[in-house]
C-alpha positions in Angstrom: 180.2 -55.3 -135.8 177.6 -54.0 -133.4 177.0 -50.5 -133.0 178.3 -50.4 -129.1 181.8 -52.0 -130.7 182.1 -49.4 -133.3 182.0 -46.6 -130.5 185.1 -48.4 -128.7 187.2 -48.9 -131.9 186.1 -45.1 -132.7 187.5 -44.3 -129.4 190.4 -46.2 -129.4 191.6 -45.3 -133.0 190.8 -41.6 -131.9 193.0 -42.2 -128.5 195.7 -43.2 -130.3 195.5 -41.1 -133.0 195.0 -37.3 -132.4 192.7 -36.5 -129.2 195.1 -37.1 -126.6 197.9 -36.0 -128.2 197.0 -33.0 -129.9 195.1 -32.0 -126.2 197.7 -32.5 -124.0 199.8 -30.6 -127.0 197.1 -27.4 -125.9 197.9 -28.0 -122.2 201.9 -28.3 -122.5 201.4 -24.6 -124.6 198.6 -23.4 -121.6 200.1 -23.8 -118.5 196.9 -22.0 -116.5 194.6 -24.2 -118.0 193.4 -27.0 -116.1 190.4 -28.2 -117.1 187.9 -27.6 -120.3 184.4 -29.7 -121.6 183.3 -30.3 -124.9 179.7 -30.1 -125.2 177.3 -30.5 -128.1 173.6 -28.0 -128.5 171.8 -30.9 -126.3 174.3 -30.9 -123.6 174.5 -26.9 -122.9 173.1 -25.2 -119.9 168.9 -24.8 -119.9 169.5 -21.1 -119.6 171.4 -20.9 -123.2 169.1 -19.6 -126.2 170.1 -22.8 -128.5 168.7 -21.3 -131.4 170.5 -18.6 -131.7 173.9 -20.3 -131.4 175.3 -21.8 -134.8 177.9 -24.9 -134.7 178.2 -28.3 -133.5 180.4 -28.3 -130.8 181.0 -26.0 -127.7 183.6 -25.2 -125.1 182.7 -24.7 -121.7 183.7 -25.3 -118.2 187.2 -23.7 -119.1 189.1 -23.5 -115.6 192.2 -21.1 -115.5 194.7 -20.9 -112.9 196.0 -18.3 -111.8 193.5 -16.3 -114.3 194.6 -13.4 -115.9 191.4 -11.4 -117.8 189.8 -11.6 -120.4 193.0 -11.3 -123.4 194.2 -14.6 -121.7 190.7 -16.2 -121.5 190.6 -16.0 -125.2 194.4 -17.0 -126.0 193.0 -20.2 -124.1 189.7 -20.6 -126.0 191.4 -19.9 -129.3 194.0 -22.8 -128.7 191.4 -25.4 -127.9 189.1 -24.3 -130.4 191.8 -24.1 -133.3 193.2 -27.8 -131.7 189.9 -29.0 -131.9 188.8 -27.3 -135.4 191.6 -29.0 -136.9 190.8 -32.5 -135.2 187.7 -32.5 -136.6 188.5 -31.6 -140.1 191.5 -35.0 -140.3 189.3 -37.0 -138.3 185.2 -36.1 -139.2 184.2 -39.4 -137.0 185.8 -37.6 -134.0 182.4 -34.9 -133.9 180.4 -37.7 -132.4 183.4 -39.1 -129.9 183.7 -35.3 -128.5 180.1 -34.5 -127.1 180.2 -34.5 -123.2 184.2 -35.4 -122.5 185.8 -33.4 -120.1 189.6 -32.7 -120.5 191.8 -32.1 -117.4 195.4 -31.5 -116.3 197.4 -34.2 -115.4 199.5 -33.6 -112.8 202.4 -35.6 -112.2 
């Protein structure tokens, strides 16, 4: 199988087996949140000192709406994290699908 079929069976299996569920799970519990990246060392800002930072994968972009401070900018970032943490530890393949997808609220 060639490499560039691998990466859509990897994303399909991951599709239908954790990412979108388990994200949209952190959406349904966050109702302010509407949108959130996933980003990797490479893919961070130029003005971020990479070498200080330890981990493989990072959480930016969060958008909250309405925002409330700081207490529920963390409660946010602690759900995704923790929904992403244990992603990661059932599915190990899904730390190369992650890098660089953006996650946003559907809205119906």
């Amino acid at each position: 199988m060639a490499a560039q079929e691998k990466e859509v069976a990897l994303e399909v299996a991951l599709g239908a087996g954790g990412v979108e569920a388990r994200l949209r799970a952190v959406f349904g519990r966050q109702p302010e949140l509407h949108r959130f990246v996933i980003q990797d060392k490479a893919g961070l800002a130029d003005h971020i000192d990479r070498e200080s930072l330890s981990g493989e994968l990072f959480i930016t972009q969060i958008t909250l709406y309405p925002r409330r401070g700081t207490k529920q900018y963390d409660e946010v970032y602690a759900d995704i994290a923790g929904a992403i943490t244990q992603l990661v530890a059932e599915r190990p393949e899904a730390l190369r699908l992650l890098p660089g997808k953006s996650f946003v609220r559907a809205l119906h």
